[in-house]
C-alpha atoms as an extended CHARMM CRD file, in Angstrom:
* protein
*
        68  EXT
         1         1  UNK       CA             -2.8270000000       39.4030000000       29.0380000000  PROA      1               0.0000000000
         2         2  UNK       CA             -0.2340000000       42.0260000000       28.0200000000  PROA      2               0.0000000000
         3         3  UNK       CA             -0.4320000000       45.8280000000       29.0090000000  PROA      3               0.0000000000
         4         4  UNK       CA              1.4980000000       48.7130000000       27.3900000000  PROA      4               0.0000000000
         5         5  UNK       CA              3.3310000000       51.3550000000       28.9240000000  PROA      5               0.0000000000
         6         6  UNK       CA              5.5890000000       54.3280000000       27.9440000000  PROA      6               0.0000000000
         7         7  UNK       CA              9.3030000000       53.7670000000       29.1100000000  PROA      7               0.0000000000
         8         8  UNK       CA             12.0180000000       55.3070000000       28.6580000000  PROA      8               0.0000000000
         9         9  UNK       CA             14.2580000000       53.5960000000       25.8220000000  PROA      9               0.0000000000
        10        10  UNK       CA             17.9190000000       53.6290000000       27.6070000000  PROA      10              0.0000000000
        11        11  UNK       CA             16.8110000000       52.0640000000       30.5180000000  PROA      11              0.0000000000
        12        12  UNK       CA             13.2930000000       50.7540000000       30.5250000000  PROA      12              0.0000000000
        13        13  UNK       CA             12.0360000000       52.9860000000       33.7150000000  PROA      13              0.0000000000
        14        14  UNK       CA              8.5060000000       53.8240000000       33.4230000000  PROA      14              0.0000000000
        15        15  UNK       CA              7.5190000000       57.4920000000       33.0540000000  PROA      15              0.0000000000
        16        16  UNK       CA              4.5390000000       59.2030000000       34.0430000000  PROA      16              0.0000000000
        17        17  UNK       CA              1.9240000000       60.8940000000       32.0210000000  PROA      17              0.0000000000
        18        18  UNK       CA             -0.7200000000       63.3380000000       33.2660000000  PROA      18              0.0000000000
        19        19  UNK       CA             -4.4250000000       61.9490000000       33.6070000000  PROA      19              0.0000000000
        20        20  UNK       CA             -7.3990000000       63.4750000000       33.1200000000  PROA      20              0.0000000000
        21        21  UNK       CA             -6.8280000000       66.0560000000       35.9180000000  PROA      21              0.0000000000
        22        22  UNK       CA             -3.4170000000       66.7050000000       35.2540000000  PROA      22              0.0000000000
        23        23  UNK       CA             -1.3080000000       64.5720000000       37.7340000000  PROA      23              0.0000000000
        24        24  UNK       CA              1.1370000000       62.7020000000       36.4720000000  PROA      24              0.0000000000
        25        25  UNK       CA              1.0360000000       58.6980000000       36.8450000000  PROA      25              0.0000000000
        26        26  UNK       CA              2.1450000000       55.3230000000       35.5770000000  PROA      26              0.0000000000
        27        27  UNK       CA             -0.5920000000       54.1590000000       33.2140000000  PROA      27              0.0000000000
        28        28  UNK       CA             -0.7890000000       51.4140000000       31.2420000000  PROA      28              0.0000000000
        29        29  UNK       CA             -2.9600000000       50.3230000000       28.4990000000  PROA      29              0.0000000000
        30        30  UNK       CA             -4.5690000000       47.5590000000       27.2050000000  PROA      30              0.0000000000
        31        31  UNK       CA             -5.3600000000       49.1490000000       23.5540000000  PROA      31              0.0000000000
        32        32  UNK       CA             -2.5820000000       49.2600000000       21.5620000000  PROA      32              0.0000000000
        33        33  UNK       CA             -3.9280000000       52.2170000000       19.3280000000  PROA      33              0.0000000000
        34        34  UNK       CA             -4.7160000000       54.5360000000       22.6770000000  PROA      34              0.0000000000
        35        35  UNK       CA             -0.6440000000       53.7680000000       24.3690000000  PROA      35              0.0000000000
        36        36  UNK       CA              0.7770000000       54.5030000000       20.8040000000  PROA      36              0.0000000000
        37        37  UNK       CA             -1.1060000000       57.8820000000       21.0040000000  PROA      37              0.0000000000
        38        38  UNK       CA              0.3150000000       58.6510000000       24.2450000000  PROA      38              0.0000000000
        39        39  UNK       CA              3.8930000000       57.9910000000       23.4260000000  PROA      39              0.0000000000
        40        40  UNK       CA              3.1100000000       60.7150000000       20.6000000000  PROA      40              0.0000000000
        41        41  UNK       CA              2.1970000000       62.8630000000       22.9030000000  PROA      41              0.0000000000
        42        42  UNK       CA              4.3460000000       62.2920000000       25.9280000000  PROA      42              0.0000000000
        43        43  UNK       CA              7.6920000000       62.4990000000       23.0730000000  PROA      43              0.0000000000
        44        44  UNK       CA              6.3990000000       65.6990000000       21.9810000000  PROA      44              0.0000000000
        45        45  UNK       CA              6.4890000000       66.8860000000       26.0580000000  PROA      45              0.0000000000
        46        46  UNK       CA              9.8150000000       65.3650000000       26.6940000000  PROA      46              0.0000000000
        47        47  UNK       CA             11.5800000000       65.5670000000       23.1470000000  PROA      47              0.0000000000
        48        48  UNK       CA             15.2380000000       65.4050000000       24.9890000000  PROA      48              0.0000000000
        49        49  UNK       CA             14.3250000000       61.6970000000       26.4480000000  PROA      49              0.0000000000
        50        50  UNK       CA             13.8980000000       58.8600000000       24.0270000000  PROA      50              0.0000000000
        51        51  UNK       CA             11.0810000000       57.2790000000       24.7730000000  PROA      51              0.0000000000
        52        52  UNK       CA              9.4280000000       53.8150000000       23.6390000000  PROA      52              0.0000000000
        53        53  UNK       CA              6.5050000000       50.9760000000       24.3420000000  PROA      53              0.0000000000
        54        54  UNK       CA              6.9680000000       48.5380000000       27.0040000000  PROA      54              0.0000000000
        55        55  UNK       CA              5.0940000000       45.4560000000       27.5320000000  PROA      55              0.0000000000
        56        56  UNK       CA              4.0590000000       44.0960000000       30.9870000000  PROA      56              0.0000000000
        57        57  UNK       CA              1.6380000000       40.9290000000       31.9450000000  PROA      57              0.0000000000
        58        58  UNK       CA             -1.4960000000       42.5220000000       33.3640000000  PROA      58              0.0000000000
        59        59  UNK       CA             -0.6260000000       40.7440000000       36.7660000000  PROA      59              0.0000000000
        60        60  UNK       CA              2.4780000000       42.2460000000       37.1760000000  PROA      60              0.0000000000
        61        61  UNK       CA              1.0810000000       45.7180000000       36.3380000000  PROA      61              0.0000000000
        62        62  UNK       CA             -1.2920000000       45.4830000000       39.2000000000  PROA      62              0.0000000000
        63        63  UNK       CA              1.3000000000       44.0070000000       41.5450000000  PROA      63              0.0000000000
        64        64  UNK       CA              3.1070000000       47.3840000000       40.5190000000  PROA      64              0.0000000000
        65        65  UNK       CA              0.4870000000       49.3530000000       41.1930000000  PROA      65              0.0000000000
        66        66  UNK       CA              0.2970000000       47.6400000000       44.5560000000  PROA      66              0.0000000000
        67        67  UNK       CA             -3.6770000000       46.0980000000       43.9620000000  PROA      67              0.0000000000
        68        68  UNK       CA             -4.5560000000       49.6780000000       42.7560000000  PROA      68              0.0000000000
């Protein structure tokens, strides 16, 4: 199953966006509607750093996330 994520578009790195208490983290996202939401909003925070989608298998994600 793919996940989404926000990356940045030069070089792919992940970048963090702030939860639900304000931390930032690595999400990702299995609804296509709710990541493409948060790239609007995380390019309107950052709008010197190109950002774009990025597509990960869900097992990789949580390998990532080191069994989080």
């Amino acid at each position: 199953m793919p996940v989404f994520t926000i990356v940045e578009e030069a070089s792919g790195a992940l970048v963090g966006v702030a939860d639900e208490s304000g931390e930032t983290c690595c999400r990702w996202y299995a609804d296509v509607d709710e990541v493409q939401s948060a790239l609007v909003l995380t390019q309107h925070l950052n709008p010197d750093l190109p950002l774009s989608l990025g597509v990960t298998p869900l097992g990789t994600a949580f390998a990532l996330t080191s069994g989080w």
